[in-house]
Each structure stands twice: as C-alpha cells, then as structure tokens.
C-alpha positions as semicolon CSV with decimal commas, in nm:
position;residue;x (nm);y (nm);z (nm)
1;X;10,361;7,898;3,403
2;X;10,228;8,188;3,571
3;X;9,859;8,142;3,786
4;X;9,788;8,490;3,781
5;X;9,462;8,651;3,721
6;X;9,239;8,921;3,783
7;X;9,043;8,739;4,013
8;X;9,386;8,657;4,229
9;X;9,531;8,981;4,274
10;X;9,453;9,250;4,507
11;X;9,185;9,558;4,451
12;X;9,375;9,810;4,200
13;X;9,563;9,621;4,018
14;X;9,588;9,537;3,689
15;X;9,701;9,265;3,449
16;X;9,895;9,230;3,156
17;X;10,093;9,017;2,863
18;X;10,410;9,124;2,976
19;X;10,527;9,165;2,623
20;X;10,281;9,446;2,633
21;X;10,471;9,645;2,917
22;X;10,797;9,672;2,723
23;X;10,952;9,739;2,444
24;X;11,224;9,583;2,267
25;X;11,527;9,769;2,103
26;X;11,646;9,663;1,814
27;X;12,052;9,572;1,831
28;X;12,090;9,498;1,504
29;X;12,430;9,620;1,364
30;X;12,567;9,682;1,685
31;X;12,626;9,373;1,857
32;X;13,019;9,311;1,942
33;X;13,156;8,958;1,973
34;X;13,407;8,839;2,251
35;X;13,701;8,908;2,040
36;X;13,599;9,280;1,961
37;X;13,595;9,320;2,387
38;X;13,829;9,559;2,496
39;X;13,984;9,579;2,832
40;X;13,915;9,937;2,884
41;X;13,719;10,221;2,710
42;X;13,447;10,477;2,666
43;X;13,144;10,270;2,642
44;X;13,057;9,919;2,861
45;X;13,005;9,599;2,672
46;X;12,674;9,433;2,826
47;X;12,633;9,063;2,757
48;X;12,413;8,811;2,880
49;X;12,710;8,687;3,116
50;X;12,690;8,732;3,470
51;X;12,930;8,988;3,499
52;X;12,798;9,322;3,529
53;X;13,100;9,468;3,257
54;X;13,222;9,221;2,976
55;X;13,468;9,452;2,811
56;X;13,461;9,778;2,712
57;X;13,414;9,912;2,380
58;X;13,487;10,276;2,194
59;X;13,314;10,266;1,851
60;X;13,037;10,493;1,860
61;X;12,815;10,359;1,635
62;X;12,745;10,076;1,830
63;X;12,617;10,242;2,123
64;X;12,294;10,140;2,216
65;X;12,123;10,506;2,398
66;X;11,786;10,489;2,538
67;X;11,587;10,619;2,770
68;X;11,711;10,471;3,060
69;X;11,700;10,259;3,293
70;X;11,617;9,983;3,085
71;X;11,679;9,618;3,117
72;X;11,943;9,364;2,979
73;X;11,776;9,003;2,995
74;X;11,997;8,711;2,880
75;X;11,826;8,507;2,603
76;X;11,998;8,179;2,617
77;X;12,121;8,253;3,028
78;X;11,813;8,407;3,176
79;X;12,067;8,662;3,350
80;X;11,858;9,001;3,368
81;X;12,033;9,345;3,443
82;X;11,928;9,716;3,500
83;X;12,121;9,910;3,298
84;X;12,159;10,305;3,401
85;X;12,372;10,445;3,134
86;X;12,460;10,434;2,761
87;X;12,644;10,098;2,696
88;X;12,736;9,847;2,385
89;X;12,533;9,530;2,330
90;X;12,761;9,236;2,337
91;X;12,760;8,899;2,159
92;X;12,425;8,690;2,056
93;X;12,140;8,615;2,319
94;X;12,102;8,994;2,478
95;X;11,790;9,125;2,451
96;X;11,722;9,469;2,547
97;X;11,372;9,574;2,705
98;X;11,260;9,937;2,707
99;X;11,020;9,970;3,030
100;X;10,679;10,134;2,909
101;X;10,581;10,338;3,236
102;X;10,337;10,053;3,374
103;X;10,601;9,904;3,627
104;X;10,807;10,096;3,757
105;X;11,193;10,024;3,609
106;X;11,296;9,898;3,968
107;X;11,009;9,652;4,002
108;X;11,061;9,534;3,654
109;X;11,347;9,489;3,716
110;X;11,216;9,243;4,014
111;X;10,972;9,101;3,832
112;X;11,165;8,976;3,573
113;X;11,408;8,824;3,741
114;X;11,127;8,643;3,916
115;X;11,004;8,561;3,519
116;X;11,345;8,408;3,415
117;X;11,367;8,149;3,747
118;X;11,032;8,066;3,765
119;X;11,017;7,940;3,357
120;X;11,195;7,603;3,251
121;X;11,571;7,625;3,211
122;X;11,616;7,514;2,817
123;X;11,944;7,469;2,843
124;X;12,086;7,763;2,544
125;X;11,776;7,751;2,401
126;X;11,611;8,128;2,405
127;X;11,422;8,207;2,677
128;X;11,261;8,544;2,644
129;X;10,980;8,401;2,409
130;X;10,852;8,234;2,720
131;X;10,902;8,570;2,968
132;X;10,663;8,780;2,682
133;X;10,433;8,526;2,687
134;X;10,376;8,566;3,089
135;X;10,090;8,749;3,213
136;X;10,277;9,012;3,472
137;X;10,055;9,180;3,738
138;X;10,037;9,572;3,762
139;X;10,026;9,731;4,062
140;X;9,899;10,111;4,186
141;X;10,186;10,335;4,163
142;X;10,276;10,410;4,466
143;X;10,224;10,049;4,560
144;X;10,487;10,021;4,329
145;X;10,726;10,199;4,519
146;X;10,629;10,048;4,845
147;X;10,685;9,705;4,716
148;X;11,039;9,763;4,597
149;X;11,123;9,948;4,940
150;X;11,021;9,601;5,078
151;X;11,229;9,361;4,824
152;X;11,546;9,588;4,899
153;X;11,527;9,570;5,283
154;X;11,456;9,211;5,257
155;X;11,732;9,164;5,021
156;X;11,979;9,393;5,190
157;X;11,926;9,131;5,507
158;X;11,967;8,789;5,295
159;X;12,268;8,958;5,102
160;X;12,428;9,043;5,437
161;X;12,312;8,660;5,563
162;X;12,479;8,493;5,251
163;X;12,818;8,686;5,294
164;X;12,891;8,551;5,620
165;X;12,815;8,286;5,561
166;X;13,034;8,277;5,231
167;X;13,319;8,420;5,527
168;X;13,242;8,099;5,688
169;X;13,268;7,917;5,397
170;X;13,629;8,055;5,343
171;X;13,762;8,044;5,713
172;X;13,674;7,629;5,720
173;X;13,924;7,662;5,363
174;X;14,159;7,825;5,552
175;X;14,142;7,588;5,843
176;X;14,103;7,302;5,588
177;X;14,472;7,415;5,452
178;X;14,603;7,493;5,816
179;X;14,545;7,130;5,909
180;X;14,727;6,999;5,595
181;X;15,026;7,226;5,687
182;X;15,002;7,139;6,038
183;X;15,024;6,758;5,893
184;X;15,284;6,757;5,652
185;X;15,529;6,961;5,880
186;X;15,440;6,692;6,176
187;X;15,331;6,906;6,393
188;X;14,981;6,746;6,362
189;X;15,145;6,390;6,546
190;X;15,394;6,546;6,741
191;X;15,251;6,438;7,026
192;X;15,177;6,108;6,907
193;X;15,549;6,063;6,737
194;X;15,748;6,140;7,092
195;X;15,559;5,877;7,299
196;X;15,565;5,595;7,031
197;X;15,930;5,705;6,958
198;X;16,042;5,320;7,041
199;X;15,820;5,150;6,853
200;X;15,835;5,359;6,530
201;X;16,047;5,248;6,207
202;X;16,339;5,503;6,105
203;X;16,343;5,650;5,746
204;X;16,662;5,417;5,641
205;X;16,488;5,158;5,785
206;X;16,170;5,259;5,574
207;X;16,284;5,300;5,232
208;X;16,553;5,017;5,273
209;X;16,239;4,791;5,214
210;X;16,044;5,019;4,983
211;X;16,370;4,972;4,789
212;X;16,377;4,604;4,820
213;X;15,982;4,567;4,703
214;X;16,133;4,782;4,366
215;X;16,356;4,545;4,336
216;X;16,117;4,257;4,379
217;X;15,856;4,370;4,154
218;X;16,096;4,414;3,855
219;X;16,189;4,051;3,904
220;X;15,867;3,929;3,917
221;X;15,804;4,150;3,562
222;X;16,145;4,008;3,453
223;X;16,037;3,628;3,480
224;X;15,700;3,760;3,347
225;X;15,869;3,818;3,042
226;X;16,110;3,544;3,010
227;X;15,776;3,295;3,035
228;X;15,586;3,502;2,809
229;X;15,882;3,507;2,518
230;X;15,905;3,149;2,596
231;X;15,568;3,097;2,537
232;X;15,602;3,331;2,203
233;X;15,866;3,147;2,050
234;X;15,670;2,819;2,118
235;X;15,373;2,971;1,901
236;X;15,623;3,027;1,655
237;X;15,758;3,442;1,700
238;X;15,354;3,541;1,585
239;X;15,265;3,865;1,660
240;X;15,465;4,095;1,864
241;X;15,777;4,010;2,063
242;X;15,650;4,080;2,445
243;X;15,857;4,390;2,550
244;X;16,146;4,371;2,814
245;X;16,023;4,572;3,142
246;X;16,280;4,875;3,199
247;X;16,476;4,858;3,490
248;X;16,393;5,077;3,749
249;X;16,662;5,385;3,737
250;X;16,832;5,565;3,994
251;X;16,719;5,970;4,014
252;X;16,958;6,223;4,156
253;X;16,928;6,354;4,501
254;X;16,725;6,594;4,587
255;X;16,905;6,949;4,559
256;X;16,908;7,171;4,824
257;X;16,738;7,415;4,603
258;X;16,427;7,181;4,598
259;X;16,429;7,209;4,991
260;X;16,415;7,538;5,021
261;X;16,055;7,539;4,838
262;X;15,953;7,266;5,095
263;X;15,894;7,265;5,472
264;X;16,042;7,151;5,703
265;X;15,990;6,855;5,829
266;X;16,043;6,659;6,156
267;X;16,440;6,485;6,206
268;X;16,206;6,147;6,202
269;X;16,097;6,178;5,888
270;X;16,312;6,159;5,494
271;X;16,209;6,352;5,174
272;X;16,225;6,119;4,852
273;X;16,148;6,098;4,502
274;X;15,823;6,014;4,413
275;X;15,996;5,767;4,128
276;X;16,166;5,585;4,443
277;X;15,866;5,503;4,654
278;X;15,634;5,425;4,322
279;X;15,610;5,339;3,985
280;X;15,488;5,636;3,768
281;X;15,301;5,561;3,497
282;X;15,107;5,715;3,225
283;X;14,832;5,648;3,046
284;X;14,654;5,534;2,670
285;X;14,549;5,852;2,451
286;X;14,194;5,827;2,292
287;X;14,263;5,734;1,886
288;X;13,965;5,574;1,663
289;X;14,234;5,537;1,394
290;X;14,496;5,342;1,591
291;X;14,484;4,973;1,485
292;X;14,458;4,690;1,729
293;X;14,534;4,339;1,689
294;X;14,323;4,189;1,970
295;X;14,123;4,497;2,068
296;X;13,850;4,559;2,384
297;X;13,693;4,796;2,499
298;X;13,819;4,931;2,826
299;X;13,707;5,213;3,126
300;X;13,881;5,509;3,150
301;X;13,976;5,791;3,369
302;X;13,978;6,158;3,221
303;X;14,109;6,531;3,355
304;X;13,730;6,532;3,407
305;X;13,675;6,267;3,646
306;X;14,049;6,348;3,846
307;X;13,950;6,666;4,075
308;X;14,136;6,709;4,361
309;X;14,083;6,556;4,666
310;X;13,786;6,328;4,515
311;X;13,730;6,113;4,224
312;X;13,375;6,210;4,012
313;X;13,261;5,883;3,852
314;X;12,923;5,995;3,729
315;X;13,022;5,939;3,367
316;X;13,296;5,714;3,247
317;X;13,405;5,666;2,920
318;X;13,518;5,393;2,726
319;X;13,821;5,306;2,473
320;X;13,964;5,023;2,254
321;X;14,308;4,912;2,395
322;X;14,580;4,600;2,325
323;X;14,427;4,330;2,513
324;X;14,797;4,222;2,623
325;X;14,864;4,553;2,758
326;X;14,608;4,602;2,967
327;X;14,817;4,458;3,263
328;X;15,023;4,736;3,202
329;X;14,800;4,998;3,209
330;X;14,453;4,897;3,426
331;X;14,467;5,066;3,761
332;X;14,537;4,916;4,073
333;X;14,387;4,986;4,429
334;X;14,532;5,254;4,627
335;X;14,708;5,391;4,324
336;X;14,803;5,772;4,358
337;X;14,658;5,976;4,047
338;X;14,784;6,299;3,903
339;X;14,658;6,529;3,617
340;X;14,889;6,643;3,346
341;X;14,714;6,966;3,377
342;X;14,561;7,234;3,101
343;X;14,459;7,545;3,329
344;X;14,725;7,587;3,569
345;X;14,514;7,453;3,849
346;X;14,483;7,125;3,747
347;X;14,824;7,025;3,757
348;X;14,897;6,766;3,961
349;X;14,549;6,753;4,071
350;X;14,448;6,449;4,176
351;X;14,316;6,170;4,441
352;X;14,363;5,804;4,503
353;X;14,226;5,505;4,294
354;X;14,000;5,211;4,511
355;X;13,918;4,992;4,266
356;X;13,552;5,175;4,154
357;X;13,552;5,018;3,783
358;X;13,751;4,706;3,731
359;X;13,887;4,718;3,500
360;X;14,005;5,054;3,426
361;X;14,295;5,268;3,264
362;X;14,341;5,660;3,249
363;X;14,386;5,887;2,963
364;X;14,753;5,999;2,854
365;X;14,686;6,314;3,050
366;X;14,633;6,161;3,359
367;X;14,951;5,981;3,547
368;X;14,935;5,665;3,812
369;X;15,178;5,637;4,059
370;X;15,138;5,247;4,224
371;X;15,304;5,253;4,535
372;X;15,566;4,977;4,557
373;X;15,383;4,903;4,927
374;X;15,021;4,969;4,858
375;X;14,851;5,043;5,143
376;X;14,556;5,336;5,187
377;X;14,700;5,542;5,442
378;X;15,038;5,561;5,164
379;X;14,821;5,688;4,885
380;X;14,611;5,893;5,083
381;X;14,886;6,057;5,207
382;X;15,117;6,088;4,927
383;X;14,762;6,244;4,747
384;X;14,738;6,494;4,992
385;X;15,068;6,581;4,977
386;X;15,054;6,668;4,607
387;X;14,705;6,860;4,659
388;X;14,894;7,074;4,893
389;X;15,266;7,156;4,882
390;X;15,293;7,012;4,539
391;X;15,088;7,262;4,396
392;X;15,455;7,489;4,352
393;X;15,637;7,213;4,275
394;X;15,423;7,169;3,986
395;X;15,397;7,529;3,879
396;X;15,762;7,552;3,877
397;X;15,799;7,239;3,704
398;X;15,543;7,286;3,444
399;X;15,581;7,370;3,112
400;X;15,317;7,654;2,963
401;X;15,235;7,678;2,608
402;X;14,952;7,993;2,521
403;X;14,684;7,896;2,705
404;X;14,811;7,543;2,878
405;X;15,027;7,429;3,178
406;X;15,149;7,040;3,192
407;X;15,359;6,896;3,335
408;X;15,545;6,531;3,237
409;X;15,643;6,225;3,336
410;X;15,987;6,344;3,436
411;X;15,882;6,594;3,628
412;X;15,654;6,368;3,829
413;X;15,904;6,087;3,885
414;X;16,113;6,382;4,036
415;X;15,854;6,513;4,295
416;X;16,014;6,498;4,615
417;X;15,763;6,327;4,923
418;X;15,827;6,337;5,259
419;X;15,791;5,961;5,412
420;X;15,734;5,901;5,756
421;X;15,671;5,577;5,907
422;X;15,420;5,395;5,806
423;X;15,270;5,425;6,178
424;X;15,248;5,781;6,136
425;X;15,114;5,778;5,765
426;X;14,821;5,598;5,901
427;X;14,766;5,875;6,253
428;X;14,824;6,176;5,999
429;X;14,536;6,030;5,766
430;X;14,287;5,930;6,078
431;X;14,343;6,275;6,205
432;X;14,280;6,440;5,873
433;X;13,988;6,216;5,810
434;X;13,788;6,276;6,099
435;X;13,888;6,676;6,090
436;X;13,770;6,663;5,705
437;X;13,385;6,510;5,802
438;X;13,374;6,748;6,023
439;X;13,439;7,029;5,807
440;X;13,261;6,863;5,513
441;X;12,966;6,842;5,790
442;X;12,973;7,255;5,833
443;X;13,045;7,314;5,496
444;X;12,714;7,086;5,397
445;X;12,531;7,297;5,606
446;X;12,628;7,624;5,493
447;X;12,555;7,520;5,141
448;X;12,242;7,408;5,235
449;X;12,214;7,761;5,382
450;X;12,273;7,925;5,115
451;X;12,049;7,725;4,885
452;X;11,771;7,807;5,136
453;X;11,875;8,189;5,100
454;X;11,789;8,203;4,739
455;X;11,494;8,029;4,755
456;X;11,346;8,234;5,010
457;X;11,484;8,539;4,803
458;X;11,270;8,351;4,502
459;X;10,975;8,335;4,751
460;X;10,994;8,717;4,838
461;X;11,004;8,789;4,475
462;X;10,668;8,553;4,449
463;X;10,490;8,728;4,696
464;X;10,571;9,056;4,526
465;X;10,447;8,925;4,201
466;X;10,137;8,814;4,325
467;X;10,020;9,162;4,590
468;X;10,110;8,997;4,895
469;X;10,440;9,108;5,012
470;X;10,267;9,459;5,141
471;X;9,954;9,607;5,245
472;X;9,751;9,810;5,009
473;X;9,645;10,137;5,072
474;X;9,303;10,163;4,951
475;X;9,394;10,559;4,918
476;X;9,601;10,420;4,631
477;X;9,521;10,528;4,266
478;X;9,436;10,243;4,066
479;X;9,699;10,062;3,822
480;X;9,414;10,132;3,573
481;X;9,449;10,501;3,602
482;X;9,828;10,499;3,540
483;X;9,762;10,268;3,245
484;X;9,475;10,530;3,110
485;X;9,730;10,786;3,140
486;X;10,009;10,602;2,978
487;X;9,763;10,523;2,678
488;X;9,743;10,912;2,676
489;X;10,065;10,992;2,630
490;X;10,146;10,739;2,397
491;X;9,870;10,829;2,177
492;X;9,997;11,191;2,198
493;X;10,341;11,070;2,131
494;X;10,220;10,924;1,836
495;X;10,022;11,211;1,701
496;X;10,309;11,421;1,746
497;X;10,526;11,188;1,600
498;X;10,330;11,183;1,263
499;X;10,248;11,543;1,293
500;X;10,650;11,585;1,264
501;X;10,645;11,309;0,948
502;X;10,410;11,466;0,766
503;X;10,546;11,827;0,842
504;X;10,890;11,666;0,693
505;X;10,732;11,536;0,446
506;X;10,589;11,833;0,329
507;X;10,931;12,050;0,343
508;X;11,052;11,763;0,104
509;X;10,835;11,857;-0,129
510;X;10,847;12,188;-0,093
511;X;11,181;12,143;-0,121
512;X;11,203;12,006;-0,455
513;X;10,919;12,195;-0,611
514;X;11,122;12,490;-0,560
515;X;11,422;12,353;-0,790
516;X;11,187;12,303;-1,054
C-alpha cells in the first residue's frame, strides 16, 4: 500500500519495515474472554473494541506491565489505542506493540492509526500482518515532536467541528420529535381544523363507517368461504376443509388508566383500538421441516427489513408457504407494520407497506395491521403514531424474558389510536412530510460533514506520514543519528543482558558444586 521511499521523504529522515520499530508482547496465558469481564476492579480489560475500558479485571497474573506507553492495535477491528498504564489483555485479536524509541510513542501512535485506515478492510480477517509489512517513515526527533504538536491542534479543531455538529445532529431529533408531539396533540392543524370546522367529518361519524367497512369485509370473506366449501365438496371433501373467517370481536373500552399515558387530544378528535380501525394480523414463521401440500416460494419481510420510520429492502428473503393461504397472509398496500420486538427498542417499530415486492408476507415476528379504509395518509399516520407515543404503550405492554421484549397480538389489537378526520389525517401527514425533507435535507448535510471531517483528519495524518505537514529545521539531528543511538543501547542492553545470564549461570553451578 504504502508509496514511501527514501527518495520521497524529506532531508533527515529515515525509513523503515515498521515491524522493525516495535515490538510485540507476547499475551499468551493472559488473555480474558467477555464472560471473565468484570464491571469494576483493579486492573482495565483492553480489547480490540472501541471502547477505551471493556471490563475490569483483578487477577494478577494476567496483567500485562510494560514499559509504557505502548500501543493496543485491534487485529480483526483495526481499532489502535495508547495505553498509559498496566492493564489486562482482553479476548482474541489484541495485539500489543512495544514502541522501540524510533517514533516517538505519540506519533506512533498517529502513524498507526493512519496504517490501519489506509490498508484493505478484511472484514475479521487479521490485519496487523499487513501494518508490519508497511514501510513507516522516521523522522528527526524533534521533528517528531513538532509534528504531533501539529496533528493535536489540528485535531483539537475537527474534534470541536464534529461535536457541534453532532449538537446539531441531536437538536433536528429533538425538533423531529417536537413536530410529532405537536401533531398528534393537534396542535400542528389547529389552525387548519377551526376554519374547515364545517366541512370536517365528526369522530361518530368517522368510525360509524370504519365500522360498517368491518362489517363488509367479513361478508365478503364469509361468501368467500361458502363458494370455496362449495367448490370443495364438488371436488369431493380432498384436501383441507377451507377455514371459516373469525368474526371480527368487540374489545373493551379504553380505560381511563390507558388515557392517562396518552395526550391529550383535541374535542374533534376519538381515541380507538387499533383492532377497531384494522385487521391485525401476523405473520408465517421460517420452518424447512414444515410440510406443504401445494408449496411456493414466497417474499418476506423480517425484524431486519422493519426499522422505524422506513422500510430497508436491500435484501429480501424468501420462504415456502400454502399456496391457498397466501391471500391470507401477502401484504397489501398501505398496510401498517409492527415488530414483535427482541431489544426493547424494536417493539412496535415499524413503517407502512406500498406494495415494493408483490407478492410478499412477513415473518411471525412482524405484525400487519390492513386498515379497513386503506388510504396513505391512514397508514402513515397510524405508523407515526406507533413510532412515537406507542413506544410506552409497548414497553408497558410487553412481555420481557432474559434478554428479549415482545409484545403479541393481543396487545397490538388493544393499542389505542387517536382518529381524526380523514381531512386532517391527510394535513397532519403533508405537514410532517414536507417538515421531514427538510430535516432529512440538514441532516444529509451534516452527515456529509462529518464524513468530510474524517477524511480530512485521514489527510492530516497522510501528510504527517509522508514530511509534509511541517517545516523541517535543517538544525534538526538526523533520524539516522537517533537510530545509531538506539542500535547502541540495544546492543548494550543485550550485552548486559547476557552478562547477567551467564553470571546466573555461573552461581548455578557454583551452587551445586558446593553440595557435592
């Protein structure tokens, strides 16, 4: 990867395998794994996560104690970290790099991070075998320190760049969430609502003909099924006897109880149950062993593809269903979905169906609710509200296992809805709609921002790397000066070191030559 050479880089440096300017520790034996973290303790677990801390870890043994500061770098993540005091090597992939004296433990520090962006992600392949194999330039010492003077008041301005605009970023959620409130409490069309006050249908008058499209639809399914068990008795009773549809049922009233976790809404408006306004339906649950008489192979929705607020398409998948219940479960357009959950934060999470993939079903763990008046203003609306307000609803209704939230059927049929007019369905949406692209519209930008921050944090990095991010000083000692003197010292080091083997050695024996 790396273009460096001799010829490239400035008067006084130097140039090296990078492999060659550290050395590795060995944490064999004293690795922990995730389940040996401990929430508090005497010693840090480093991993190659991207939190500074893991966990925390107290068994002594496993302490890794160097001469610090030394570096963490991330084998299969490509994280690096500087790493100041004694500390406990966590998990697999953490390689830890002892800096030899060439670079400076700050600008290695730098460097390497510049190293681990610049090579080929590998997905959780290992990395550092490409990082050794880098050449890595060296510069004069006190270069060196002028360089990372430079990175650190050019990073202390991006840094203070990216938080506002991460600020931003959070103020347009909080105005995002202020509009929705504003909405579903009808303060958004109050204008709106008092001068089209004559023209607008009434609650009663609203859900008087929701009711009576209920009560159409189940007689359409009704003579459905009478046809369709006429026409299976004529084929002589094979296969199956088509199922009776259930009648729609009557909930109870919403409690007072359930109002007081609601807002409050305008006097023109009526809360009801989502079972009232919609059929709620669930969906097939993925089984290679379940046997099919008349199988094909059908789209479906997962938790996945269900975020909220949007639908994410890129990949569907595919399962074998009952061809002659695939009426009964394919999606329709403008249907309202919701997630059964898992983490907490996907309950009820969940946006509106427009007919991407035709035809297609959702998983068990993802419920439909189909409108008994489809229109896209209804869904949109009734999606929102769920995103929003429902979010309590659903963590109250829930049910949580160990690790799990979900909620059911029941509970969904039971989710209480405010309905206004149709009218004002529609204004609320166009109001929300054109707010949204705006705010999508900043939010785009800020991203876009903040992509451009790291890569120009990427570029600084590059032109330290390379000599050209400050001036040299030709008063400078050469890089190959401090390298001659490190070669000095390590070659004393050594000498010293065997001097004190062979000194051992010979009180050994010594040693034992005096109990014979």
């Amino acid at each position: 990867m790396s273009d460096l050479n001799k010829n490239n880089l400035p008067v006084g440096w130097e140039i090296d395998d990078y492999a060659n300017i550290v050395t590795t520790i060995s944490t064999n034996g004293k690795k922990v794994n995730q389940k040996q973290y401990e929430v508090s303790g005497k010693y840090p677990v480093i991993d190659q996560g991207k939190e500074d801390c893991s966990g925390y870890c107290n068994d002594e043994e496993k302490v890794i104690d160097a001469n610090f500061p030394i570096l963490v770098f991330g084998d299969h993540t490509r994280t690096v970290k500087s790493i100041n005091n004694p500390f406990v090597a966590g998990a697999d992939g953490v390689k830890v790099l002892q800096p030899s004296g060439a670079i400076t433990p700050k600008l290695l520090f730098y460097f390497t991070q510049y190293l681990a962006i610049s090579i080929k992600d590998k997905g959780y392949a290992r990395h550092y075998q490409w990082v050794a194999k880098e050449l890595i330039g060296i510069p004069p010492e006190n270069e060196q320190i002028r360089i990372v003077e430079k990175i650190e008041e050019l990073f202390s301005e991006l840094d203070k760049g990216i938080e506002c605009l991460k600020t931003a970023k959070a103020q347009l959620a909080v105005y995002r969430q202020a509009l929705l409130k504003h909405a579903f409490e009808g303060k958004l069309t109050e204008e709106w609502r008092a001068s089209n006050a004559d023209k607008l249908e009434s609650p009663e008058q609203l859900l008087i003909r929701i009711q009576q499209e209920r009560e159409s639809r189940y007689q359409r399914q009704l003579n459905d099924w009478k046809q369709e068990v006429e026409q299976w008795e004529a084929d002589g009773k094979e296969g199956k006897k088509p199922t009776k549809p259930s009648k729609p049922k009557d909930l109870p009233a919403i409690e007072f109880s359930e109002l007081e976790l609601l807002p409050d809404i305008p006097k023109e408006w009526a809360y009801e149950r989502l079972a009232h306004i919609s059929f709620v339906g669930s969906g097939m649950s993925v089984s290679k062993s379940r046997k099919l008489e008349e199988p094909i192979d059908v789209s479906y929705l997962r938790v996945a593809n269900v975020q909220r607020g949007q639908l994410i398409l890129d990949e569907i998948k595919e399962m074998p269903v009952e061809k002659s219940k695939l009426k009964d479960l394919r999606l329709k357009k403008w249907d309202v979905l919701f997630n059964e959950g898992g983490d907490r934060d996907k309950l009820g999470r969940g946006w509106i169906w427009e007919d991407q993939v035709s035809p297609c079903i959702t998983q068990n763990h993802v419920f439909r609710a189909s409108t008994y008046i489809p229109t896209e203003y209804h869904a949109k609306f009734i999606s929102h509200w769920g995103n929003t307000f429902g979010r309590d609803y659903f963590e109250k209704g829930g049910k949580q296992t160990t690790n799990l939230a979900s909620i059911n059927k029941t509970v969904l049929s039971m989710f209480p809805v405010p309905v206004p007019c149709f009218q004002e369905q529609k204004e609320i949406i166009l109001k929300l709609d054109d707010c949204f692209s705006f705010i999508d519209k900043i939010e785009a930008e800020l991203i876009e921002s903040e992509r451009k921050s790291e890569a120009l944090r990427q570029s600084i990095l590059k032109k330290a790397f390379s000599g050209q991010l400050v001036s040299q000083d030709p008063n400078d000692e050469p890089a190959i000066e401090l390298l001659k003197k490190i070669a000095i010292e390590k070659a004393e080091l050594a000498e010293k070191e065997k001097a004190e083997k062979a000194a051992a050695r010979k009180a050994k024996a010594a040693a034992k030559k005096a109990k014979t």
